[in-house]
C-alpha positions, 0 to 999 in steps of 0.5 A, a space after each residue: 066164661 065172659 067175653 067182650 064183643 066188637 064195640 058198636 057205634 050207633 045212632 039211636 034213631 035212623 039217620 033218615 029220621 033224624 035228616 027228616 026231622 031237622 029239615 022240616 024244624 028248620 023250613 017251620 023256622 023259616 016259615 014261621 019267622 017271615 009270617 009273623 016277624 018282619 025280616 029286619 034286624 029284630 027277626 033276623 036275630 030270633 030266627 038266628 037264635 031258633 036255628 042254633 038251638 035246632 042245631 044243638 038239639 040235632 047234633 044231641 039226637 045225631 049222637 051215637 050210643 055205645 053198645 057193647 056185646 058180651 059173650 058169656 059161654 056157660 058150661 057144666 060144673 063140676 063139684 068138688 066137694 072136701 071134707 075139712 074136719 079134725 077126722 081127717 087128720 087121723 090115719 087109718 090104721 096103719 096107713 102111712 098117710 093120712 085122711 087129709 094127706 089123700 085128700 089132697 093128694 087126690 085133688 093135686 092129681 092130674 085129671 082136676 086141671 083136664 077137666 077145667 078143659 071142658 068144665 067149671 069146677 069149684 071147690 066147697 070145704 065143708 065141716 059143721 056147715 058148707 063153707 065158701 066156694 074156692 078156687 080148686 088152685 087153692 087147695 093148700 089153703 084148706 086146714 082140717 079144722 072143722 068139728 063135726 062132719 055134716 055130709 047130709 046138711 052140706 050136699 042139700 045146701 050144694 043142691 040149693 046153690 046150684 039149683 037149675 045150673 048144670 051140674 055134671 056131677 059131685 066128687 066127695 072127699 070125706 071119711 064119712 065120720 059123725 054125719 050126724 044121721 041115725 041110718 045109711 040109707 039118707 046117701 041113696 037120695 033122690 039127688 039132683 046130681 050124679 055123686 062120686 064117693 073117693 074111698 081115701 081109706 080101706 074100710 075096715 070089717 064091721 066088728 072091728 069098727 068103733 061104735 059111732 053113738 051120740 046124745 041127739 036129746 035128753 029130756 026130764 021133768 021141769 018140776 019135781 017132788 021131794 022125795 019122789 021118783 022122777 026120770 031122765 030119758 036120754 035118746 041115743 043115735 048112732 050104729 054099733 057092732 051087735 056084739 058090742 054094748 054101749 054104757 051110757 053114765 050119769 054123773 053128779 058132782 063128778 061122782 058116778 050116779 049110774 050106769 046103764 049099758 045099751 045096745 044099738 043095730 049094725 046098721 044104725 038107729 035110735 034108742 032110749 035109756 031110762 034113769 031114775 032119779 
């Protein structure tokens, strides 16, 4: 926060300076016309026209200068961090909201505006990257429209911004869903800040939770033999229930080439599946 403060007019110069110096140009005038120009009409007028210009040049230096003094009060920050993907319009289970509905209702409650007492708070949408800072009054403006949910990427870019600010912590809204991480120990840091997950849904037990997989590479041979055996190795990265496989299919022509089921650890990882062509 900025604030103006008291305008002051000044000299640049002390005034003693500029009294001083004026008085020793005109007595050097003075002197310097009697000793080399006789005191008649001629002299007279040059010493007239040296003692205009010493005055224009003392009433030049006699100027004040305007100095104005700016206040700026800075304080810590408070982020609010809002997960702006197409998830988010999802409800969980059978809740009667959903993600986003709690999303916003958490940042329309009242301790936003308590904290704006003491703090700064800004407001950072974030999808598939980290989107322009906001003002958390325009909250209603935000629309779940993102593809992907890059939590890691967007929370390493906020500590980037606010590098040597100070930060009095991180309120995170988001269902978590495709953070495009192979494990769950990325979230324990070391961060610059102090992060503050809001649970907006009760999670539900790990066997009834979906597989979350992606494709993260697929690689195969740039040259092959007719008639030779080649290979395509698809790398896979996500978490899945250990009791629940996870088919990986090759299509040619939108005819099903392949088939081959996989499975990945609860607690998240990669992993190769092999297809001979």
């Amino acid at each position: 926060m900025m604030t103006p403060d008291t305008i002051v007019m000044e000299h640049s110069m002390p005034t003693a300076v500029l009294v001083a110096a004026c008085g020793v140009a005109a007595a050097l005038i003075v002197g310097s016309t009697m000793r080399m120009l006789r005191l008649d009409r001629v002299g007279a007028s040059l010493a007239l026209v040296r003692m205009l210009w010493l005055a224009i040049l003392g009433w030049c230096l006699w100027m004040p200068v305007r100095r104005e003094a700016v206040r700026e009060e800075v304080r810590p920050r408070w982020l609010l961090l809002a997960d702006v993907s197409a998830s988010m319009t999802n409800r969980a289970g059978a809740a009667a909201m959903t993600r986003w509905e709690v999303a916003r209702s958490v940042l329309e409650q009242l301790w936003v505006t308590r904290i704006r007492e003491r703090w700064a708070v800004d407001l950072y949408p974030f999808a598939e990257d980290l989107r322009e800072r906001r003002d958390p009054d325009a909250r209603a403006d935000l629309v779940p429209d993102g593809t992907a949910t890059h939590l890691r990427e967007a929370l390493l870019k906020l500590a980037a911004l606010h590098r040597g600010q100070p930060v009095a912590g991180v309120v995170v809204l988001s269902d978590g869903l495709d953070t495009r991480e192979t494990r769950d120990d990325w979230a324990a840091g070391p961060w610059p800040f102090a992060i503050y997950p809001v649970q907006i849904e009760t999670p539900a037990p790990p066997a009834l939770r979906p597989p979350d997989v992606r494709i993260d590479q697929v690689e195969t041979a740039l040259r092959v033999v007719v008639g030779w055996n080649s290979r395509m190795v698809v790398t896979l990265s996500g978490e899945a229930p250990p009791d629940q496989a996870v088919s990986i299919r090759l299509f040619r022509n939108d005819q099903l080439v392949q088939e081959i089921p996989t499975q990945l650890s609860e607690g998240g990882g990669s992993r190769d599946v092999v297809f001979q062509l």
